[in-house]
Every structure is written in structure tokens, then in C-alpha cells.
matplotlib code that plots the C-alpha trace (Angstrom):
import matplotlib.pyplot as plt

x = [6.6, 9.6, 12.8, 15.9, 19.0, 22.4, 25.7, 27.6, 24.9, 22.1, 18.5, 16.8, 12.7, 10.3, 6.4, 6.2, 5.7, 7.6, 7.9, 10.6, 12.3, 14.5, 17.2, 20.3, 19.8, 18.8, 20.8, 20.5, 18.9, 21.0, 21.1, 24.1, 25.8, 26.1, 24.2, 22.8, 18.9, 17.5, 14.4, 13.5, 10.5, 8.6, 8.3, 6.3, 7.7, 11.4, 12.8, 14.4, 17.4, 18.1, 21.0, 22.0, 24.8, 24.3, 26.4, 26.2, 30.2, 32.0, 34.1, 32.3, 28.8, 26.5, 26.6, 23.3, 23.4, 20.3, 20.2, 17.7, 17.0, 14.9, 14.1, 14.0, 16.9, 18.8, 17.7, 19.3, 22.2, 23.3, 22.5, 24.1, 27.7, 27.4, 30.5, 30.6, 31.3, 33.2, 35.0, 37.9, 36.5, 35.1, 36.6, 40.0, 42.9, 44.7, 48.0, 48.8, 48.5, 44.4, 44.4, 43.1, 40.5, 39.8, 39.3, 36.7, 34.5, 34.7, 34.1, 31.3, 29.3, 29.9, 28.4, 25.2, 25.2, 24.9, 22.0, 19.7, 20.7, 18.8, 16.3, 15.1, 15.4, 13.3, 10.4, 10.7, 8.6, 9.7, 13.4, 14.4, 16.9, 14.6, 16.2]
y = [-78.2, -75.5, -77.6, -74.8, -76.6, -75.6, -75.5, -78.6, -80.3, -81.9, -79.9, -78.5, -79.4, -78.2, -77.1, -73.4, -69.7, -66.8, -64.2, -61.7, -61.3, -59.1, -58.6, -56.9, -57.1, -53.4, -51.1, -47.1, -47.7, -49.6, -53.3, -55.4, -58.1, -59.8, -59.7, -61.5, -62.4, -63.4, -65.4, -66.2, -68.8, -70.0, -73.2, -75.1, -73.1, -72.7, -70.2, -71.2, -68.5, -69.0, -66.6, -66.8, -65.2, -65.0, -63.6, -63.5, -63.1, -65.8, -68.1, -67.6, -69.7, -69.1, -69.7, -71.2, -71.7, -72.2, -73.0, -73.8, -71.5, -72.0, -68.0, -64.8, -63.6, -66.6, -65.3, -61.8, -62.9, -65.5, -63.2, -60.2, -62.7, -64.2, -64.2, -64.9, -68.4, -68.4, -65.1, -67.0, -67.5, -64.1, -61.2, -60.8, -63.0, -63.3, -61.7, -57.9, -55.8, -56.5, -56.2, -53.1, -53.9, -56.8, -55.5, -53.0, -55.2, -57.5, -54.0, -53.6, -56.8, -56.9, -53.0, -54.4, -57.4, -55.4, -53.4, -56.5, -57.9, -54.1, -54.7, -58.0, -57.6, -54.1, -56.4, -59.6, -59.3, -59.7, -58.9, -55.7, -55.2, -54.5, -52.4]
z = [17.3, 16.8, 15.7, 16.0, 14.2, 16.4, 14.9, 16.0, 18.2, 18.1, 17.1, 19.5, 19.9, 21.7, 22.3, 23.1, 21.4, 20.6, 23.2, 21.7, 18.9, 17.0, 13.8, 13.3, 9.6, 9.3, 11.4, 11.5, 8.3, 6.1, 5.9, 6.9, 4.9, 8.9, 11.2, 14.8, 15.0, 18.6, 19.2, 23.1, 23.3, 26.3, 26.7, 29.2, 32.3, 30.6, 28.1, 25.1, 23.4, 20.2, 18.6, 15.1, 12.9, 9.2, 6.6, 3.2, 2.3, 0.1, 2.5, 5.8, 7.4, 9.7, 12.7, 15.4, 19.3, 21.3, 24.9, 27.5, 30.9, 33.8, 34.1, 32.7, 34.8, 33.2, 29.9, 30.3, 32.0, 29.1, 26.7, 28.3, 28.4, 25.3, 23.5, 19.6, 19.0, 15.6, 15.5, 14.4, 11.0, 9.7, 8.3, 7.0, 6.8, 9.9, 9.0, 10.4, 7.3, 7.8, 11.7, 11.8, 9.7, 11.2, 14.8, 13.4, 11.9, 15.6, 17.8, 14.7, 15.0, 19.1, 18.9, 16.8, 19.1, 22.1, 20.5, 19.8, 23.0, 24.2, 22.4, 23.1, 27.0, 26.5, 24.5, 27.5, 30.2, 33.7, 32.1, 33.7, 36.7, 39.7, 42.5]

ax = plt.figure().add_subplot(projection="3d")
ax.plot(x, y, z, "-o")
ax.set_aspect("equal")
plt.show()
């Protein structure tokens, strides 16, 4: 049984086995004090996303969504749309000294978001855009 835990629902359970996976916690290299990791399952015909933010800085949380799709294609697309849930609530204080600041670290995590997103959809099977 996989349980994933989701940030403001219910768990998610299920029978089923890892089919790609992958970490933004080292990136060209060095390791990141925040990061994405995401794990697709199959599950009894179905594909289960799960996509998680940690961070390890003083005042912020992690973040957990998982969702449910009934194909591959789903997979990609929800995964090539998803849009960080609590954004709101990391980085600097929202006042416009730090804006600069702060919209680098949101084009920075969105950059390392995109990459994993790459990655796992190169490691899926059936995932790529047929023409």
C-alpha cells in the first residue's frame, strides 16, 4: 500500500508501483536548500502524480499535491501546467526593497521545476508527443 500525505486534503492510498521518478535536490552539481521531487505511480490502469516542495529555510513548509489521471497524456499535460501552489509563502518579505530578489528565486525554482518536469516525462513511457 503507498499512502502519499497531501497538503490540505485528505491522504492519498493506493496499490500500484513507481514508474518515474526524479529530484531537484542536486542541480548542475550543487545541492539546493529547495527543491521539487516527482514520483508518477501506476496504479491499476490509472497514474498517480505526486509533486512535492521541500525547503529547509526557517519560516517556510513543505508543500505535497498528488492527483489522480486516467493516461499518460494526462500525466504530461498536468504536469507540464502545474503552477506552484504556495508561492505566496517563500522567499522574502513581500515589500519592494526585496522584489528583485524575490522574483529570482520564483523564475529560479520555476527554471528547476521545468527541468524535473523534463526529466520525468523523458524516463515515462508512452509520454512523448507523437506527430
Amino acid at each position: 500500500m503507498i499512502r502519499l500525505n497531501r497538503t490540505g486534503q485528505r491522504p492519498l492510498e493506493f496499490e500500484g508501483r513507481e514508474v518515474a521518478s526524479a529530484s531537484g535536490k542536486w542541480m548542475a552539481g550543487r545541492e539546493r536548500n529547495r527543491w521539487h521531487e516527482i514520483v508518477v505511480y501506476e496504479a491499476g490502469g490509472k497514474y498517480v502524480v505526486a509533486v512535492e516542495y521541500h525547503t529547509q529555510w526557517d519560516g517556510e513548509s513543505a508543500h505535497r499535491d498528488a492527483g489522480v489521471f486516467g493516461s499518460v497524456d494526462e500525466v504530461a499535460t498536468y504536469l507540464e501546467e502545474y503552477i506552484f501552489p504556495n508561492v505566496a509563502t517563500i522567499g522574502y518579505p513581500p515589500t519592494p526593497v526585496y522584489g528583485e530578489r524575490q522574483a529570482r528565486l520564483l523564475a529560479d525554482l520555476e527554471a528547476a521545476r521545468k527541468t524535473l518536469v523534463t526529466e520525468i516525462l523523458a524516463k515515462l513511457p508512452g509520454a512523448a508527443e507523437k506527430i
